[in-house]
N, C-alpha and C positions, 0 to 999 in steps of 0.2 A: 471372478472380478476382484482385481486389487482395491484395499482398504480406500485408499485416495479417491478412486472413482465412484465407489458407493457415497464417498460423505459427497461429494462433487455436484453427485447426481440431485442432493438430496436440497443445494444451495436456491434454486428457482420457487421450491415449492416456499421455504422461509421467510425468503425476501420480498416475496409475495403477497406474503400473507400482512391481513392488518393490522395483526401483535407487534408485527418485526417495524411498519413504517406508526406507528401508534407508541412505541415505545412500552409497551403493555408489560408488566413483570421487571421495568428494570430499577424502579424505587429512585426511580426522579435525574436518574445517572445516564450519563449520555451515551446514546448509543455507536458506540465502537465494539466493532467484534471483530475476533482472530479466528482467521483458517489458515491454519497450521497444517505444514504436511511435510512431509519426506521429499529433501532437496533433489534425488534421483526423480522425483515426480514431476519437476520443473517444468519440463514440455509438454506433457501431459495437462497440467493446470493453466498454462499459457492457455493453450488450444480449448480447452474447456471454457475459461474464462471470454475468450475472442466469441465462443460461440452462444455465450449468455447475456454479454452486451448485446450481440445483436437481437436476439430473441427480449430482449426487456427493452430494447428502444425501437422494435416493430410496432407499426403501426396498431398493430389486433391488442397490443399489452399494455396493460393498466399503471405502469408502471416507467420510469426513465432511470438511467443510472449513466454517469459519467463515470471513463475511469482514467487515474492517474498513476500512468507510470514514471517511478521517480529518476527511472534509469533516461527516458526520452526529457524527460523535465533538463536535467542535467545536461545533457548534447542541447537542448536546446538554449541554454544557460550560456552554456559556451560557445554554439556560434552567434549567440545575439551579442556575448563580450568579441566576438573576433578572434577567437581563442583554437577552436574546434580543428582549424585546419593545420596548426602548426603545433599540435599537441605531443604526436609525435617526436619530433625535434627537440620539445621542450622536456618530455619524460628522458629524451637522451643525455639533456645537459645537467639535468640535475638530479640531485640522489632522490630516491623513495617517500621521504618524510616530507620533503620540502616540495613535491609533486603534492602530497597527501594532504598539505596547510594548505597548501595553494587553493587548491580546487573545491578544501571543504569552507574556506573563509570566502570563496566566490558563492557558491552554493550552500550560502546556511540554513537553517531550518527556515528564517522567514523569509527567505525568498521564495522557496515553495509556497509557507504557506501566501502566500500575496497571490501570487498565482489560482491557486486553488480558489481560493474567495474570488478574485474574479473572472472564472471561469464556472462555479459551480451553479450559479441562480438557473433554477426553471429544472431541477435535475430531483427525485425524491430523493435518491441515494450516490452514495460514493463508494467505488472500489480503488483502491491502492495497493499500485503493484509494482514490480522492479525492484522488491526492494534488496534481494540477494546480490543483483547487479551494482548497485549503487554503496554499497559496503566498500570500505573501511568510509569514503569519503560524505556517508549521511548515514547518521543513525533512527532505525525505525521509531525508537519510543522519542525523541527529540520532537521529529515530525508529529506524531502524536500529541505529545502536551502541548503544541503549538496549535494543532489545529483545534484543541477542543475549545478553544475562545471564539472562533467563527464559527462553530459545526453544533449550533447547539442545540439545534434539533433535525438534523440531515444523517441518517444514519448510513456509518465507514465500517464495509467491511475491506480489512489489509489480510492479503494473501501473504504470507508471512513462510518464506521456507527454511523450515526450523521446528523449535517446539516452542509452545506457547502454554504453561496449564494454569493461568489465570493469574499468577504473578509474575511468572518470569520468562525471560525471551530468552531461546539459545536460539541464536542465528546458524542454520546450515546442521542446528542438531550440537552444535562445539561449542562455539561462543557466545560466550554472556553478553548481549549486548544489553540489558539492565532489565530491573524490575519496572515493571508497568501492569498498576492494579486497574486502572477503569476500562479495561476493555475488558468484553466476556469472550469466551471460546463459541463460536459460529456455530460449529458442527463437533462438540469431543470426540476422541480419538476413542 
């Protein structure tokens, strides 16, 4: 069994437990944790992920968790501007960069977070996902220091494909997308 599946396997039992929604061991710090994994693992964690929401918002489970894909947040961003259908067109007429402002000054950090806040009530937990999808035009730790003003006692675990070892985020394993110290690692490598 591949390293990714064992930690995978091991996410139900955590978030279950009353430490993880109690907040137990994290010295008054808000609970954000990183499951970091090897971007080849992508569909693999998808699938996983699809099959743990639904097993924690079954009926039998003591537990709820919504989750937010930032890559679906984003299409839906764009077809509520009117945007989505002629996007196409629009990445033809104009260069790289100016596709890249476009789209991230539509979709900034608090648009999400607005979203999130009113979407999350009645929920113990949050997972955050898409976020490999959603690159160059949203950065994971952005969204991060934004939500920890509403989140402050709802604990976020982001699936993060890349490395995460408690300070630093490499997106996809390559790129720096920055330092972000308040979240802990979910599951270490």
């Amino acid at each position: 069994m591949r390293t990714t599946e064992k930690r995978l396997d091991q996410i139900y039992g955590i978030v279950t437990s009353e430490d993880f929604l109690a907040r137990r061991g994290l010295g008054n710090e808000i609970s954000f944790f990183i499951f970091d994994y090897d971007p080849e693992d992508e569909l693999l964690v998808r699938a996983h992920i699809e099959k743990l929401v639904s097993r924690l918002n079954s009926p039998s489970s003591p537990r709820r968790v919504i989750e937010f894909n930032l890559y679906a947040i984003l299409l839906e961003i764009l077809q509520e501007e009117n945007l989505l259908d002629g996007m196409a067109s629009f990445e033809k007429e104009y260069d790289r960069e100016y596709v890249q402002e476009a789209i991230s000054s539509l979709a900034a950090p608090d648009v999400y977070v607005e979203l999130i806040n009113k979407r999350f009530q009645g929920y113990e937990m949050i997972f955050l996902t898409g976020i490999g999808m959603v690159w160059p035009f949203i950065r994971s730790h952005t969204v991060l220091n934004n939500l920890h003003f509403i989140l402050e006692k709802t604990p976020l675990v982001m699936f993060f494909p890349g490395r995460y070892d408690g300070v630093e985020l490499r997106l996809f394993s390559k790129i720096g997308d920055d330092n972000y110290y308040r979240a802990f690692p979910l599951i270490p490598r």
